[in-house]
C-alpha atoms as one frame of an Amber mdcrd trajectory, in Angstrom:
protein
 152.371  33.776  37.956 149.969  36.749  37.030 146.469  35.957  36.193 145.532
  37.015  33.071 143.289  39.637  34.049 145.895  40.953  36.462 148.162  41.485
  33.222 145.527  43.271  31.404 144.674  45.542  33.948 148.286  46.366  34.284
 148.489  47.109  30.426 145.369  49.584  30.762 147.260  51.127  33.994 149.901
  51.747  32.036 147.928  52.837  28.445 145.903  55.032  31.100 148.606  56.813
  32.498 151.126  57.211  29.073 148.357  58.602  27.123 147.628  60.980  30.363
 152.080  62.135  30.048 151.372  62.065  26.371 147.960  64.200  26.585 150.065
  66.389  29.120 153.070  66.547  26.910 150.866  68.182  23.729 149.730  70.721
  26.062 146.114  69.336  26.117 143.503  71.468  28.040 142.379  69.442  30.999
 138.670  70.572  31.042 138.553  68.936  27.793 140.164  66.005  28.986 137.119
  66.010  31.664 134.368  66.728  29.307 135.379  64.009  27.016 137.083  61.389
  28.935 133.805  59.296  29.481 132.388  60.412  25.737 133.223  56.943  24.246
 130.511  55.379  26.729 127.725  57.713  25.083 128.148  54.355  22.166 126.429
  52.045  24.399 123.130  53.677  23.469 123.329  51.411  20.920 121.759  48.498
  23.884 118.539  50.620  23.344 118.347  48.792  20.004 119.600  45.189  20.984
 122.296  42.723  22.548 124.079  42.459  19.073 123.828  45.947  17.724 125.201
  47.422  21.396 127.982  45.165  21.705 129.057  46.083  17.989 129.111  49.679
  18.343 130.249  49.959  21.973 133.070  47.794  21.053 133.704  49.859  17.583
 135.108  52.339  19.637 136.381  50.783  22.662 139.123  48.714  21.485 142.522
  50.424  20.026 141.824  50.093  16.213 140.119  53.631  16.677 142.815  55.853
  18.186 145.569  54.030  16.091 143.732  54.294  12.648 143.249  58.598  13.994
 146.814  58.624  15.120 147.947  57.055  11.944 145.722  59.708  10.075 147.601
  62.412  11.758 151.095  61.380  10.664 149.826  60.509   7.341 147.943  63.375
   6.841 148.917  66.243   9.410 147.058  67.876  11.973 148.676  67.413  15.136
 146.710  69.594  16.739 144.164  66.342  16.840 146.730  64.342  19.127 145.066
  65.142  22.138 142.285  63.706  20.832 143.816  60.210  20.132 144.953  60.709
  23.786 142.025  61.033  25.659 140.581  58.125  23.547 143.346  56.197  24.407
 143.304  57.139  28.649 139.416  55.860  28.060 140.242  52.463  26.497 142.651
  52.606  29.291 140.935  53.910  32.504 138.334  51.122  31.321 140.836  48.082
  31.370 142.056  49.110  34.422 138.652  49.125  35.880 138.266  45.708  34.591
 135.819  46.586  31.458 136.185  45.137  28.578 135.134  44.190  24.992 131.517
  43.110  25.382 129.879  39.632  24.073 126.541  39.557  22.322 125.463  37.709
  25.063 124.725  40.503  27.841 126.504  44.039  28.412 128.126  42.438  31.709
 130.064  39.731  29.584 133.314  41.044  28.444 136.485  39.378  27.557 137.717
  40.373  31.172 135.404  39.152  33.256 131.613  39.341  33.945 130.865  42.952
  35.317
């Protein structure tokens, strides 16, 4: 039987590299994809201010809610041209799993629902 943190990292493997076909698939422009693949870990600036406050914001936009609420914008709203966006978000939230990152406790920015880092 697979650990649980085997399975998870599996899952990002696999969010990581079907956002990459999907990013691929809307024609996305790969220096972008470079430029703003580590973006979402600009948020944990928010540890400059505290424990709490860090955890809250890095977490705002490292878990799934984010891309899914933009994604759900698009096909509400329009503007595909933002998929690639959702994408690279995605391949982040992904890539980060995969590496064994996770959602981060209050507690310390090495305790995450994964594993301590």
């Amino acid at each position: 039987m697979l650990r649980p943190t085997i399975l998870l990292r599996l899952e990002g493997m696999a969010v990581f590299l079907l956002s990459a076909i999907a990013y691929a698939r809307v024609d996305g422009n790969w220096w972008w994809f470079a430029i703003l693949f580590l973006s979402p870990d600009l948020f944990m600036a928010g540890y400059f201010i505290d424990k709490r406050v860090g955890a809250a914001v890095y977490n705002l936009v490292h878990t799934y809610a984010g891309p899914a609420l933009l994604l759900a914008a698009i096909w509400t709203f329009g503007g595909d041209h933002l998929l690639w966006l959702a994408f690279i978000w995605t391949a982040h939230i992904g890539f980060d799993r995969l590496s064994g990152f996770g959602i981060k406790y209050e507690t310390a920015f090495q305790d995450t629902h994964l594993q301590r880092v």
